[in-house]
N, C-alpha and C positions, 0 to 999 in steps of 0.2 A: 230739467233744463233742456234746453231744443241745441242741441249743436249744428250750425251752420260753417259749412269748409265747402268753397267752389273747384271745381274741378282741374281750372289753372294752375291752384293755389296747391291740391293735392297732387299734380304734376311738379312745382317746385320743390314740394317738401318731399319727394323720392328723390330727382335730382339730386336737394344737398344730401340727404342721406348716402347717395353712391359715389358722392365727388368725389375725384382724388383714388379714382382705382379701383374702391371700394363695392362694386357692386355683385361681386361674390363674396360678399359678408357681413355678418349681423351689424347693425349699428343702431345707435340709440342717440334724441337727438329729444330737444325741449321743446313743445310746442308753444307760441306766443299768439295771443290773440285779447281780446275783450271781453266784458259781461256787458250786457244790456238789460235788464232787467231779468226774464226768466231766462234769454238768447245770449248762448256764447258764439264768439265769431272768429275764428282760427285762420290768422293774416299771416303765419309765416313758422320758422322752425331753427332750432338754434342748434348746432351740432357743435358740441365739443369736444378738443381732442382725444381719441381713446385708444384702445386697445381693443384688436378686433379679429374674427375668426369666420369661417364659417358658420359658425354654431354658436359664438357669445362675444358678446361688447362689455370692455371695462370701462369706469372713466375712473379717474383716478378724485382723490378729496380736493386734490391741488386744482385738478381744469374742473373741477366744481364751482371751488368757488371761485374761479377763472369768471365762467360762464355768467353765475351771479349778479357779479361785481358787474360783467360786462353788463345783463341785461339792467341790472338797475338805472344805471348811466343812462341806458337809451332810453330808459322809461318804460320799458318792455314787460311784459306781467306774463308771467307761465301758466299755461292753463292747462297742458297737460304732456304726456309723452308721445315721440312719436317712434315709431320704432321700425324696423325694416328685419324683414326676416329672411331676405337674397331666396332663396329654393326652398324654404316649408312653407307650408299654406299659412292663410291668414287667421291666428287664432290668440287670444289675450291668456300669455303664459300665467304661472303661479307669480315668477316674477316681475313680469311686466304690470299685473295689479299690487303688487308689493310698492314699487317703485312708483306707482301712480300714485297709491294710498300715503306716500311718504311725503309727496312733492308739497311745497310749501305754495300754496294758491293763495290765501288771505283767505280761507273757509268756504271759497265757494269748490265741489267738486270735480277733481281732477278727470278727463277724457285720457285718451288712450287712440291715436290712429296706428291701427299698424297695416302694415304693405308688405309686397313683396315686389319680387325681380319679375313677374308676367306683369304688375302692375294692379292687382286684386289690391283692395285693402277694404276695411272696414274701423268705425268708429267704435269704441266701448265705453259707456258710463260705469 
């Protein structure tokens, strides 16, 4: 599958990741976008409440299925994680493919943006 994410788009989704203070610390946030046939197209990014470190993001089961519930309502479809790693380089941990592999897509395969604080990031299937 061809992942498509514009560079605006990958500018907002650091943004919310660091909103609220956060941009010396891990966070982990739901990517929202589309399929089109083979082409996915990554329009946005969902962060919910968590628990956060320099070094790790919780969410809790509760603003899980906060998140959920929210994105159903909008009609929003999760297509994969995005994650923000503030000061390590950009790389798809053991558990950032765990967390990918778990996310509920309706079968088509989860992505993975992760970023950091210089603003590096890269996509993973």
């Amino acid at each position: 599958m061809e992942v498509h994410v514009d560079d605006k788009t990958v500018e907002q989704i650091i943004k919310d990741l660091q909103e609220g203070g956060f941009e010396d610390h891990t966070r982990t946030g739901y990517l929202t976008g589309r399929i089109d046939g083979d082409n996915m197209y990554v329009d946005g990014i969902y962060v919910p409440e968590q628990e956060s470190s320099s070094s790790l993001s919780t969410i809790s089961a509760e603003n899980k299925a906060k998140m959920y519930e929210s994105l159903r309502e909008s009609g929003k479809k999760i297509v994969g994680i995005g994650h923000y790693h503030a000061f390590f380089a950009v790389f798809e941990s053991a558990m950032d493919q765990q967390i990918r592999q778990e996310l509920p897509t309706e079968g088509i395969p989860a992505v993975a943006l992760i970023t950091n604080k210089k603003g590096d990031y890269q996509i993973f299937q």
